[in-house]
Structure formats: structure tokens, C-alpha cells
VEXGUSE-976167 format. One record per residue (C-alpha): residue in three letters; z, y, x negated; residue number from 1. Coordinates in steps of 0.2 Angstrom, whole numbers. Layout:
+------+-------+-------+-------+------+
| resn |     z |     y |     x | resi |
+------+-------+-------+-------+------+
|  ala |     Z |     Y |     X |  NUM |
...
+------+-------+-------+-------+------+
This chain:
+------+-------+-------+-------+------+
| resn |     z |     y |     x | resi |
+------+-------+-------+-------+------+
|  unk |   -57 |    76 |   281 |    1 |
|  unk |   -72 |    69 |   281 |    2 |
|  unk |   -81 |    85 |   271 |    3 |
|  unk |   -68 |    83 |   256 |    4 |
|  unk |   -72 |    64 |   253 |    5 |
|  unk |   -92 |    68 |   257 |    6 |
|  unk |   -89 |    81 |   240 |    7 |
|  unk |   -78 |    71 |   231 |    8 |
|  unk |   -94 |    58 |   231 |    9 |
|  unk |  -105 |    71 |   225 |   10 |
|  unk |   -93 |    75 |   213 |   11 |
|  unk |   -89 |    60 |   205 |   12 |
|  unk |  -108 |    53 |   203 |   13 |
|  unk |  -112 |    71 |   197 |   14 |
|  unk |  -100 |    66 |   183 |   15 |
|  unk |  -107 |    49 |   178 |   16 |
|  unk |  -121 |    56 |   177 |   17 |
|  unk |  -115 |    69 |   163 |   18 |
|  unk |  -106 |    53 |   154 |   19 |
|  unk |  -121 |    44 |   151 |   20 |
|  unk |  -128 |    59 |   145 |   21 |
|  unk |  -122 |    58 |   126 |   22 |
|  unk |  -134 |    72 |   121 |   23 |
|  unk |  -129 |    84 |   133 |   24 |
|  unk |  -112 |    97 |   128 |   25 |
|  unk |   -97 |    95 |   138 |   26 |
|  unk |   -95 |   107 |   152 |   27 |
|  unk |   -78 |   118 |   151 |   28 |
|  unk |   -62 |   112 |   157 |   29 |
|  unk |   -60 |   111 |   177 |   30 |
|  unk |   -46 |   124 |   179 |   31 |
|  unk |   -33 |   111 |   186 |   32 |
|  unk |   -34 |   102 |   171 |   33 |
|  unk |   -23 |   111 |   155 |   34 |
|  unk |   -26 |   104 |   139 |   35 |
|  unk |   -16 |    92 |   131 |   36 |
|  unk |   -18 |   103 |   116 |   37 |
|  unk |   -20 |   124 |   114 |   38 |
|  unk |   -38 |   125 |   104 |   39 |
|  unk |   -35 |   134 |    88 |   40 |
|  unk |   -42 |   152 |    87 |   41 |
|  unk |   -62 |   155 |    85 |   42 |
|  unk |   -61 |   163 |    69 |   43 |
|  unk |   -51 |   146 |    62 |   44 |
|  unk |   -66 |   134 |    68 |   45 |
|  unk |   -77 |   125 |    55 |   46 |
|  unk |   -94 |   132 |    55 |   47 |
|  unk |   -99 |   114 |    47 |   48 |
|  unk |   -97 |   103 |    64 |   49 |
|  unk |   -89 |   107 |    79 |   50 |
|  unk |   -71 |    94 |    80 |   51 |
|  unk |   -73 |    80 |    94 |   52 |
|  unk |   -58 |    79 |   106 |   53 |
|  unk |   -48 |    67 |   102 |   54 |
|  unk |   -43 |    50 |   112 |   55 |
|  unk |   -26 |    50 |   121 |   56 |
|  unk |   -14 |    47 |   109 |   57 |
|  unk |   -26 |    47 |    91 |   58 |
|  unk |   -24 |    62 |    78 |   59 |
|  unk |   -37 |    74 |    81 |   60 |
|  unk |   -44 |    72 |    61 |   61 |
|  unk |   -48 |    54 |    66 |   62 |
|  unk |   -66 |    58 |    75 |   63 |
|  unk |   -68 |    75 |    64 |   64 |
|  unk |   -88 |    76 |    58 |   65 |
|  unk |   -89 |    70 |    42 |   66 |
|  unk |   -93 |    83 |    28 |   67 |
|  unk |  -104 |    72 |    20 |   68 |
|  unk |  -118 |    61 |    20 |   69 |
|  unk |  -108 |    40 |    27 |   70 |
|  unk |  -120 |    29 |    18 |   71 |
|  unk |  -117 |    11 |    20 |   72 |
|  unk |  -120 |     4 |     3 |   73 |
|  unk |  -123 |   -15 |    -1 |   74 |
|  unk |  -128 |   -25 |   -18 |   75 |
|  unk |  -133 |   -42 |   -25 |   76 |
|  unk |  -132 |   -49 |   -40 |   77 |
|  unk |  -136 |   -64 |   -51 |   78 |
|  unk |  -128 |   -63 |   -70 |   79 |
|  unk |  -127 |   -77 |   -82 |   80 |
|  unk |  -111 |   -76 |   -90 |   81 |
|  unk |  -103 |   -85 |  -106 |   82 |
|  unk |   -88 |   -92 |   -97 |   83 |
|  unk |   -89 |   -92 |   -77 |   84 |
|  unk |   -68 |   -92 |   -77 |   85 |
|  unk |   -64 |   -79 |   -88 |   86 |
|  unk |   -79 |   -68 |   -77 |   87 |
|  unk |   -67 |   -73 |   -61 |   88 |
|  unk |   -55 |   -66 |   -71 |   89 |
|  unk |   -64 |   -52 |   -75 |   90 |
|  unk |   -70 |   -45 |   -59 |   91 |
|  unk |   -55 |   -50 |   -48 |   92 |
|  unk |   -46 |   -37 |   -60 |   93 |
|  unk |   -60 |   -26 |   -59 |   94 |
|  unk |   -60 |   -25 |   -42 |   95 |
|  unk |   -41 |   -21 |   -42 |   96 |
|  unk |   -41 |    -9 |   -53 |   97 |
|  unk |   -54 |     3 |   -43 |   98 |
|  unk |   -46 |    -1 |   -26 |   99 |
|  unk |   -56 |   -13 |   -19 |  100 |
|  unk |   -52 |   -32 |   -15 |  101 |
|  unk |   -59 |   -49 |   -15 |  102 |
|  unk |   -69 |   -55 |     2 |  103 |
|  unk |   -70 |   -72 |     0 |  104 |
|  unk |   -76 |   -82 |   -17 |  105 |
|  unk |   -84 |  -101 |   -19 |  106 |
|  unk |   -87 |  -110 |   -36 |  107 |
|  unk |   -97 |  -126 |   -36 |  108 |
|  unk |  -104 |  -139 |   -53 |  109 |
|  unk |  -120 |  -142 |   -58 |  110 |
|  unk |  -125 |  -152 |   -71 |  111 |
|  unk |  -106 |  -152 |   -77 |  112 |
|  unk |  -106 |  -132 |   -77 |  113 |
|  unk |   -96 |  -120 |   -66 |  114 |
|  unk |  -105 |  -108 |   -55 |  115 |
|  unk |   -98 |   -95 |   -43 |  116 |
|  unk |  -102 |   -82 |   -29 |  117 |
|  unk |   -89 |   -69 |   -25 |  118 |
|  unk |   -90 |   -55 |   -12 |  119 |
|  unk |   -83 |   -40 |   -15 |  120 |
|  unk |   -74 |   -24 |    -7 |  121 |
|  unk |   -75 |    -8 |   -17 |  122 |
|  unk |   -72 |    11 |   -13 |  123 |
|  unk |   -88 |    19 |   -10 |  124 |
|  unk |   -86 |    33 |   -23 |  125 |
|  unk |   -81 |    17 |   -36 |  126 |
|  unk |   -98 |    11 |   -31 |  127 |
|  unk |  -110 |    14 |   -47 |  128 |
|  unk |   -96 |    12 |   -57 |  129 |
|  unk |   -91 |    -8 |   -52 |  130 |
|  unk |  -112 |   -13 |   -53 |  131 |
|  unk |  -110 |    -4 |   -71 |  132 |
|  unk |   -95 |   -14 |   -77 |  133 |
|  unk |  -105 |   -30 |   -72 |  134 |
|  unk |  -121 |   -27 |   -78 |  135 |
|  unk |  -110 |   -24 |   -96 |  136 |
|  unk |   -97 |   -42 |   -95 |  137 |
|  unk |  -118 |   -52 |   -91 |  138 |
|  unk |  -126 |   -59 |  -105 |  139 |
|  unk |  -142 |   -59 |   -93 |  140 |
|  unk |  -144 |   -50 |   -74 |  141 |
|  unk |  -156 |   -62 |   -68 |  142 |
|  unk |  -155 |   -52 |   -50 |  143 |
|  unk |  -150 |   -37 |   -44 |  144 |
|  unk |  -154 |   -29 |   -26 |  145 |
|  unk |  -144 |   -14 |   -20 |  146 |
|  unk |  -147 |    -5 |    -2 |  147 |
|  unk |  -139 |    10 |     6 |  148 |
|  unk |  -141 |    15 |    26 |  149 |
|  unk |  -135 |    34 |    31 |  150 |
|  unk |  -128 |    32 |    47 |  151 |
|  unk |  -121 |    52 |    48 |  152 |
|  unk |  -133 |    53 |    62 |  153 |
|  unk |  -129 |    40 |    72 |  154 |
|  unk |  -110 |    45 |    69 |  155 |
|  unk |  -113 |    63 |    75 |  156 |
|  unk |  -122 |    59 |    92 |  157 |
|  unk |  -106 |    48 |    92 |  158 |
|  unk |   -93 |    62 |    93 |  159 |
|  unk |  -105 |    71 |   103 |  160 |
|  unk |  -106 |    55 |   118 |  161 |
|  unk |   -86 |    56 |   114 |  162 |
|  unk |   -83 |    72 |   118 |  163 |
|  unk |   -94 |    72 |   133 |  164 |
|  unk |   -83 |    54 |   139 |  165 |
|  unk |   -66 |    63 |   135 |  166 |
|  unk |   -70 |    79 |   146 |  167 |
|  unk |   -78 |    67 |   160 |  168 |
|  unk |   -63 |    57 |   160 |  169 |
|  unk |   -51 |    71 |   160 |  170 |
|  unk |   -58 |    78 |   176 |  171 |
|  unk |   -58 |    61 |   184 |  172 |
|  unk |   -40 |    59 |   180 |  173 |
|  unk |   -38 |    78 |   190 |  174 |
|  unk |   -48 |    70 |   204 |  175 |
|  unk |   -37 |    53 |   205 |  176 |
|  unk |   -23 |    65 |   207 |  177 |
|  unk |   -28 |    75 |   221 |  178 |
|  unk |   -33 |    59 |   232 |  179 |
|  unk |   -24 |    58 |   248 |  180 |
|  unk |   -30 |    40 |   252 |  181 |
|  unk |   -31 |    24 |   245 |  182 |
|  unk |   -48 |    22 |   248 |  183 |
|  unk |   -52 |    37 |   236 |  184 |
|  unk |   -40 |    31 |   221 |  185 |
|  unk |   -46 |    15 |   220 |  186 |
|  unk |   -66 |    25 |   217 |  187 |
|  unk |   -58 |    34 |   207 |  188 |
|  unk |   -46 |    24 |   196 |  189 |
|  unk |   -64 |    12 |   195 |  190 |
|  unk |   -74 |    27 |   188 |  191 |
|  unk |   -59 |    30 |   178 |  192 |
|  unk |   -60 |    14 |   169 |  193 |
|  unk |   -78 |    14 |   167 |  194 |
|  unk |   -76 |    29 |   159 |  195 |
|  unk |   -62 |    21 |   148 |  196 |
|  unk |   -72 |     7 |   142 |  197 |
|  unk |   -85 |    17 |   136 |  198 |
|  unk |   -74 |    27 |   126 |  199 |
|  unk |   -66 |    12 |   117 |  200 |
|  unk |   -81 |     7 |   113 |  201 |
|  unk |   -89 |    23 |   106 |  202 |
|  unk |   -70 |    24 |    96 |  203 |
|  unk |   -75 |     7 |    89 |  204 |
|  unk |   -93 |    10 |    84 |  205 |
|  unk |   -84 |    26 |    75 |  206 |
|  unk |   -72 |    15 |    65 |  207 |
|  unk |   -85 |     4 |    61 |  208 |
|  unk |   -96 |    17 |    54 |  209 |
|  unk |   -80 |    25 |    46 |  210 |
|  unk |   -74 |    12 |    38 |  211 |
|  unk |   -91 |     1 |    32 |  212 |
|  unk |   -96 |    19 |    24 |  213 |
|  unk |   -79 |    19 |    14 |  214 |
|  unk |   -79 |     3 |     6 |  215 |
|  unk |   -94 |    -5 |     0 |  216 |
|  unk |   -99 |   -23 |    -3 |  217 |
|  unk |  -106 |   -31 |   -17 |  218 |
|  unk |  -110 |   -50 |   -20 |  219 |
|  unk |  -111 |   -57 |   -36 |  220 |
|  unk |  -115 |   -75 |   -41 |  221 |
|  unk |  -112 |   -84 |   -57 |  222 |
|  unk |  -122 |   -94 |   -67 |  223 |
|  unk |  -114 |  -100 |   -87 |  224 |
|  unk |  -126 |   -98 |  -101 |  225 |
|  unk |  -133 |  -117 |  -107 |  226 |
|  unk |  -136 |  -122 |  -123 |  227 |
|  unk |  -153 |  -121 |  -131 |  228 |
|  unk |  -161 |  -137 |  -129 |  229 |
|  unk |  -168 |  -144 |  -145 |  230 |
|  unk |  -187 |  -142 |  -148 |  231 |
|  unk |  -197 |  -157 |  -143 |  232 |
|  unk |  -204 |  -169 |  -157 |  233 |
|  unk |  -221 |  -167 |  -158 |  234 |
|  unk |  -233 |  -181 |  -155 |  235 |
|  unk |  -245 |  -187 |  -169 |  236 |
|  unk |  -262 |  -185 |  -168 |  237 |
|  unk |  -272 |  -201 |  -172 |  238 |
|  unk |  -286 |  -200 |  -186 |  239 |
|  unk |  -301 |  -201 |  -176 |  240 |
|  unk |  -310 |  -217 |  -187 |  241 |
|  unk |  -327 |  -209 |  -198 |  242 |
|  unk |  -344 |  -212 |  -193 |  243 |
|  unk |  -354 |  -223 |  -202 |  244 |
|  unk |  -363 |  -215 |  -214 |  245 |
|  unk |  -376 |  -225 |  -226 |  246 |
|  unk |  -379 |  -211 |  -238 |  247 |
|  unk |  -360 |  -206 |  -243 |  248 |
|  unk |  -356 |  -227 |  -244 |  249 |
|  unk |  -372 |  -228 |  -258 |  250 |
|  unk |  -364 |  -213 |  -265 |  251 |
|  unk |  -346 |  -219 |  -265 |  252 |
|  unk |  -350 |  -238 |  -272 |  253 |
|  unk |  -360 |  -230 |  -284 |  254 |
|  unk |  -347 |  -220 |  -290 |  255 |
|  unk |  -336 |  -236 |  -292 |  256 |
|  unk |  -348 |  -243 |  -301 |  257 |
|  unk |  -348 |  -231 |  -313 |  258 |
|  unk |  -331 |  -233 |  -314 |  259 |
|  unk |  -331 |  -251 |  -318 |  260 |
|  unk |  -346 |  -252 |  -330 |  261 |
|  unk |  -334 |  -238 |  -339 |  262 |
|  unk |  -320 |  -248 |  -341 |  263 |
|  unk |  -328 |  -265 |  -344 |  264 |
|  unk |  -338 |  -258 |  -360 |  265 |
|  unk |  -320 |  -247 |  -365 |  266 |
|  unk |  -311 |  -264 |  -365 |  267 |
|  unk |  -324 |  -272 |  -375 |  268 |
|  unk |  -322 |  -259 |  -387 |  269 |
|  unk |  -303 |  -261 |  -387 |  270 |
|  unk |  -306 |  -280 |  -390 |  271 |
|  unk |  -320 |  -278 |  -405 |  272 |
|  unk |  -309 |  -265 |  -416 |  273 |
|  unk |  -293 |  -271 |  -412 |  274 |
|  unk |  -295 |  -290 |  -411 |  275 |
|  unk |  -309 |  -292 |  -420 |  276 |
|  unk |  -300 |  -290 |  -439 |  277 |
|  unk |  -289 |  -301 |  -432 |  278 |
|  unk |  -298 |  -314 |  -426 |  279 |
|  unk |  -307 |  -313 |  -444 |  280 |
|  unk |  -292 |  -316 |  -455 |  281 |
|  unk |  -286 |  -330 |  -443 |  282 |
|  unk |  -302 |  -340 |  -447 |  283 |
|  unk |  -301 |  -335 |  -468 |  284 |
|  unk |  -283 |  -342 |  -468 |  285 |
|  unk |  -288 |  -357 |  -458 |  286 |
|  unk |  -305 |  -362 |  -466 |  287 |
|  unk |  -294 |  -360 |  -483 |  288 |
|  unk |  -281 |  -371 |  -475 |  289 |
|  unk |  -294 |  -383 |  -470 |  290 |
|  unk |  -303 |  -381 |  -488 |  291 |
|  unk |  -287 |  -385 |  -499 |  292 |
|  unk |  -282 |  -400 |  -489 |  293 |
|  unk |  -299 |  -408 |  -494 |  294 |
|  unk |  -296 |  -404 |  -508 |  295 |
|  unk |  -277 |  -414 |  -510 |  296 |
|  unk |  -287 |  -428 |  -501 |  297 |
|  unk |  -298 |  -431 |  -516 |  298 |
+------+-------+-------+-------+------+
């Protein structure tokens, strides 16, 4: 009695050791333990990846190596937009249309005009094809930063830690069978669940990966276009006063001196033809006045 639980102990730490192991292939099944499910044909295998085994109860397609690259894709952007409703509009319809969905959305006022952020879920395949149709409904993309991480790798050693995990546990669960004490079940049931938990948490790493690489996010805020501010009014430049310069006032004064001698003789002129016949017959008719009342005096 004592021999079967010493080997039972070897047994069962041989085993954890193997499940931490996600690099190493699983062994073959012990022969007490039938599969769940007959393993199709050698000829009918995918020569892409080998399939993973499934977890109790999840379709065997659901942990399958994917055929291609799982890129995880992510984008920012900043457009300035004519009318920040009608671009909520827009891209909500936009995102509906291509099988994606809204993540969450905030709009907020500055200086009297809306502005809004939205995050977005769409289809990986409809990636290119969403930042497109944005960059066309922006009057301006003020920012733009996209970023992809392939996480096929990281997947794969995942199936492979999996696999390792399923096989592990199914012996353990052959083991907790054949225990004929209670001492040995509740080691083993304990292994058991260890073993359990680690497999839950590769299936949730998996879905992760799966469904991040299937839909991708893209976040996009909105900024309205603003009116063209009217150009400033420029400021006059004062007149620096001129330097004093002696020479240029001679010149200047005696240029208006000139000027004036001009027009004094030019009015004279204007007085002696035009005034001057005149003022001559004026005096003829009043000396001959003057000269004929003497002469009535008489």
C-alpha cells in the first residue's frame, strides 16, 4: 500500500512538471484514459497547425491555430469637421454599416462650439476602410496615429500550453479515479484544480487575443471649423519729424520769395492796364465837372 501511494507521488509531480512546461508536446494518452473524441484520420490533418484539444464542453474549432497573421489594430484621430452633429451622424451610421458599434462617445463646448470624441468598434477586415471614409467627411485631419501588434505567436504557444494542460489534466482525472483513499483524492482533486485554473485562464488569454484581433478600435475626436478671423487693422506709423537743415530752408524761403515778388509785380501790372484808363477818365470827367461849375458861378 504504501509503494502505490510512494508512485502515485512520483506520478503526480512528474505531471506538474510537464504543465508548466508550455513548450514541451503533450505525451500520448495513458491507456486507461479513451478519448472523449476519436481523432480524425492522419491523412484528414491540417498540414498548416496541428488543432489544440479542446476544453470540456467547448467546440473543438474554437482553439484551432489561426490561418492567418491576429493583428491587433488601434487608431487615433483628430478631424476638424463643418458640422460636429451631422459628423456624430455620420460615423455612428458608418460604423453600423461595416459591422462595428460605438464604444463610448463624449461631446463638450468651447468657446460656444461643439466638440466630440468617440471610440469606435469595427471588423478588422473593415479596418482601412472606416479611417478612409473619415479622412473623406474631414475638412482637415489635424492627427492621425494608427498601430498594429501580431499576437499569432503569442497565441500559438497558447494552444500549445493548452494542449499540454488538457492532457495533464486528463490523466489526473484517471488518477483521482483509481484512489482508494481519501487522503489521495483530496491530492489529487487539489492538482486537479490547479490544473483547471490554469486552463481557464490560458481559454481567457485565447478569447482575448481572438476577439481584440477581430474587431479593431479607433478613436476619433471632433473639432468644428471656425470662422476666419478678420485681419487686424494696421497701426500707423508716425512721420519721424525732419532734421534741421539750413541749406534746404535758404532754398525753400527763397523759392517763396520768388513766388511773391512774382505776383506782387503781376498784380501791379493788372492794376496799371486795367485800372489805370479808368482812373484817367474818372479825373477828365471830374476836373470838367469841377471846371463848368466855375464856370455857372461867374
Amino acid at each position: 500500500m504504501n509503494t502505490k501511494r510512494f508512485a502515485l507521488i512520483v506520478v503526480l509531480f512528474t505531471l506538474s512538471m510537464v504543465a508548466c512546461s508550455p513548450a514541451m508536446p503533450a505525451a500520448a494518452p495513458a491507456p486507461t484514459a479513451a478519448p472523449a473524441q476519436a481523432k480524425a484520420p492522419l491523412a484528414a490533418q491540417p498540414t498548416s497547425a496541428p488543432a489544440a484539444t479542446p476544453a470540456p464542453g467547448a467546440p473543438l474549432a474554437e482553439y484551432v491555430a489561426p490561418s492567418a497573421a491576429m493583428i491587433i489594430k488601434n487608431a487615433e484621430m483628430e478631424l476638424v469637421v463643418r458640422d460636429t452633429d451631422i459628423a456624430l451622424s455620420q460615423i455612428t451610421m458608418m460604423a453600423s454599416d461595416d459591422g462595428g458599434y460605438v464604444l463610448s462617445s463624449q461631446t463638450w463646448y468651447a468657446d460656444g462650439y461643439k466638440n466630440a470624441t468617440l471610440e469606435l468598434g469595427v471588423p478588422s477586415a473593415s479596418f482601412e476602410k472606416a479611417l478612409n471614409t473619415l479622412r473623406d467627411m474631414a475638412v482637415q485631419v489635424t492627427k492621425e496615429n494608427t498601430s498594429g501588434q501580431d499576437v499569432s505567436a503569442e497565441y500559438t504557444d497558447l494552444q500549445s500550453k493548452l494542449t499540454n494542460l488538457e492532457a495533464t489534466a486528463a490523466r489526473v482525472r484517471d488518477f483521482l479515479k483509481n484512489a482508494q483513499t481519501v487522503e489521495d483524492s483530496l491530492r489529487i482533486n487539489g492538482q486537479l484544480s490547479d490544473l483547471e485554473g490554469q486552463i481557464e485562464q490560458v481559454k481567457g488569454k485565447m478569447n482575448y487575443y481572438q476577439g481584440r484581433s477581430a474587431v479593431s478600435t479607433i478613436t476619433v475626436t471632433l473639432h468644428p471649423e471656425l470662422p476666419t478671423p478678420p485681419p487686424p487693422t494696421p497701426t500707423p506709423t508716425p512721420t519721424p519729424a525732419p532734421a534741421w537743415n539750413p541749406g534746404r530752408t535758404f532754398t525753400e524761403s527763397s523759392g517763396v520769395l520768388v513766388t511773391v515778388t512774382q505776383g506782387t509785380v503781376d498784380a501791379l501790372i493788372w492794376i496799371v492796364v486795367v485800372l489805370g484808363p479808368l482812373a484817367l477818365a474818372v479825373a477828365l470827367i471830374i476836373g470838367g465837372a469841377l471846371r463848368l461849375r466855375r464856370l455857372f458861378k461867374k
